[in-house]
C-alpha positions in Angstrom: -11.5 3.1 -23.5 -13.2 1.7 -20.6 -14.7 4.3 -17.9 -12.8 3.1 -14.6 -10.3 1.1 -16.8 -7.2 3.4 -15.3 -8.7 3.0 -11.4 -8.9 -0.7 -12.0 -5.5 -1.3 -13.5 -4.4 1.2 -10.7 -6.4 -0.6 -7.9 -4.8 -4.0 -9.0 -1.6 -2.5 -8.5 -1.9 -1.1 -5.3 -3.5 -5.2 -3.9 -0.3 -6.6 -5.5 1.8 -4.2 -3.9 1.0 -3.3 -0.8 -1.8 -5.9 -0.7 -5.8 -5.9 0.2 -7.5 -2.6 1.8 -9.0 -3.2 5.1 -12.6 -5.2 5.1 -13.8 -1.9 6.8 -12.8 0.4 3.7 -14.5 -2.2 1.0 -18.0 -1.5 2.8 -18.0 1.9 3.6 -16.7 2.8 0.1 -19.2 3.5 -2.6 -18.1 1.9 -5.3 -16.8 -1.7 -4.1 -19.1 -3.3 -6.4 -17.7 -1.4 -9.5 -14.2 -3.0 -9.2 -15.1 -6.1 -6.4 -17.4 -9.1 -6.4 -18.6 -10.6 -3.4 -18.5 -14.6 -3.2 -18.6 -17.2 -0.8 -15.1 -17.1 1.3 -14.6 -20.3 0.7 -14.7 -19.9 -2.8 -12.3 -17.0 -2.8 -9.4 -18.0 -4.6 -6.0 -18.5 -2.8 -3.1 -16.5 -4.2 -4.7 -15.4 -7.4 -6.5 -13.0 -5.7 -6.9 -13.1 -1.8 -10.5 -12.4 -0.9 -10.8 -9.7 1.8 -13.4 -10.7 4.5 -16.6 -9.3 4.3 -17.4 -10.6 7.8 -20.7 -12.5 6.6 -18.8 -15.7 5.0 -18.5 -13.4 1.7 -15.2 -12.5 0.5 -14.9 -9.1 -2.1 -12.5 -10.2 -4.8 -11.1 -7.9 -7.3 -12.7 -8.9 -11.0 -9.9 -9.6 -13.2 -9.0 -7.7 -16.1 -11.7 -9.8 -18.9 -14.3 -10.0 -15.7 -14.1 -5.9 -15.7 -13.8 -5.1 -19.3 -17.0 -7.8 -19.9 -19.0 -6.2 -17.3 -18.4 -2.9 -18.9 -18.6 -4.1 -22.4 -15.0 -2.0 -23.3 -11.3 -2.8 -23.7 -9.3 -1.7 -20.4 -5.5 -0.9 -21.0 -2.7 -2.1 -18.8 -0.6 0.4 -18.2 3.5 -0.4 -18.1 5.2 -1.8 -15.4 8.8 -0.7 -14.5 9.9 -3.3 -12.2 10.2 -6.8 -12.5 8.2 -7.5 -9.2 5.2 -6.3 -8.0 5.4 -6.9 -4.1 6.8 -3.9 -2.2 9.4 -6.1 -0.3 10.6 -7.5 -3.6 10.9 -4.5 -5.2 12.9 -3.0 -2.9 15.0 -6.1 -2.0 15.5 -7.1 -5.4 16.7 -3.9 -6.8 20.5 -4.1 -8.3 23.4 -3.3 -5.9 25.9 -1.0 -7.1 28.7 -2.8 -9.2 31.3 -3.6 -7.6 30.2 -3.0 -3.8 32.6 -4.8 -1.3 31.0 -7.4 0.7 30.4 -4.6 4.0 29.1 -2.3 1.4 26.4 -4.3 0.4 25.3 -5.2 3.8 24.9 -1.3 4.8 22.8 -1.4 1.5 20.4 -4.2 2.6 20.4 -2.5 6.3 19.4 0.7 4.5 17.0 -1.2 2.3 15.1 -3.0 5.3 14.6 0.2 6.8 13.3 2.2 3.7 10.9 -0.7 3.3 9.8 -0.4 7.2 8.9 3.7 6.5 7.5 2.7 3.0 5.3 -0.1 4.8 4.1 2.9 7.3 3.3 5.8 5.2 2.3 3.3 2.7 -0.7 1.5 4.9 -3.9 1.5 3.0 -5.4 2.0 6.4 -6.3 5.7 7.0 -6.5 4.6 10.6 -3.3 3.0 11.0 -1.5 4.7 8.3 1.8 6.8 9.6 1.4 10.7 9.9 4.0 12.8 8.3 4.7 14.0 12.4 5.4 10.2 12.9 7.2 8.8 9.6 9.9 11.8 10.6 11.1 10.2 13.5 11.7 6.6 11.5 15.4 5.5 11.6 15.7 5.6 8.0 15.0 9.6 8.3 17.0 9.8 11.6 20.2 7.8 10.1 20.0 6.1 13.8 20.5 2.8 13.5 17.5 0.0 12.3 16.7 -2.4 15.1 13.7 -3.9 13.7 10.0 -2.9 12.6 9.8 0.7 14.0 6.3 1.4 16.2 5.9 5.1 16.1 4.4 6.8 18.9 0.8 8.2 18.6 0.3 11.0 17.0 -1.2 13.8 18.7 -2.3 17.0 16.2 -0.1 20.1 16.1 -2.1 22.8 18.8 -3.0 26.0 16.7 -1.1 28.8 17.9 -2.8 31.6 19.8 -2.0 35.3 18.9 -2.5 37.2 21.7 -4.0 40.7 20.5 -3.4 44.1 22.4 -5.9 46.1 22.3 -4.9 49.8 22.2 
């Protein structure tokens, strides 16, 4: 068993999911280089595996499974998959309808389905700076039951003021 084998095989995951962290993440975090190698952008291989911009004309790319497991000299496990597609949208939109749903039926269900993915997308962002706060993801249609218009823009956040006690002295 490979040390890091898990975090790769999760890490891989989470790029075919929800796709590539932010170039700001890969060099402020300290073990890019454990997981990512850095090579010209314009050798970074198209859909494979999208480079993310390094910002000097290097892209990090995610080693494969036999890249990792050869630079660690071990065997890394993949662990199971439980849907047939990896993408986030497909997931979602690909999921079986309900047998026998009438034709409205099913179009409340994909209405319901576009907005789930809109929240997931939010509180989902690999982005800690753009990423949706709990105070923000509340107000998303899909939590509301209002109606889904589109990709919801929450408003900023602003932190919860602490509460002051006010003490009596005696």
């Amino acid at each position: 068993m490979c040390a890091g084998a898990s975090e790769h095989d999760l890490l891989s995951r989470i790029m075919e999911t929800l796709g590539p962290p932010p170039a700001w993440m890969m060099a402020a975090a300290k073990r890019t280089s454990s997981f990512f190698k850095k090579v010209p952008s314009a050798a970074a291989p198209a859909a494979a595996a999208p480079g993310i911009s390094a910002g000097d004309g290097s892209s990090y790319v995610l080693y494969s499974k036999e890249e990792f497991e050869a630079a660690n000299n071990c065997q890394a496990p993949a662990g199971k998959r439980y849907f047939s597609h990896t993408r986030l949208a497909d997931i979602v939109g690909h999921y079986p309808f309900k047998q026998g749903a009438t034709d409205t039926e099913e179009l409340q269900e994909r209405k319901q389905r576009e907005a789930l993915l809109d929240l997931l997308i939010g509180v989902l962002d690999l982005d800690p700076k753009t990423r949706w706060t709990p105070r923000q993801a509340i107000k998303h249609p899909f939590i509301t039951g209002e109606p889904f218009t589109g990709p919801y823009q929450p408003a900023a956040d602003s932190p919860p003021q602490p509460i002051h006690h006010h003490h009596h002295h005696s």
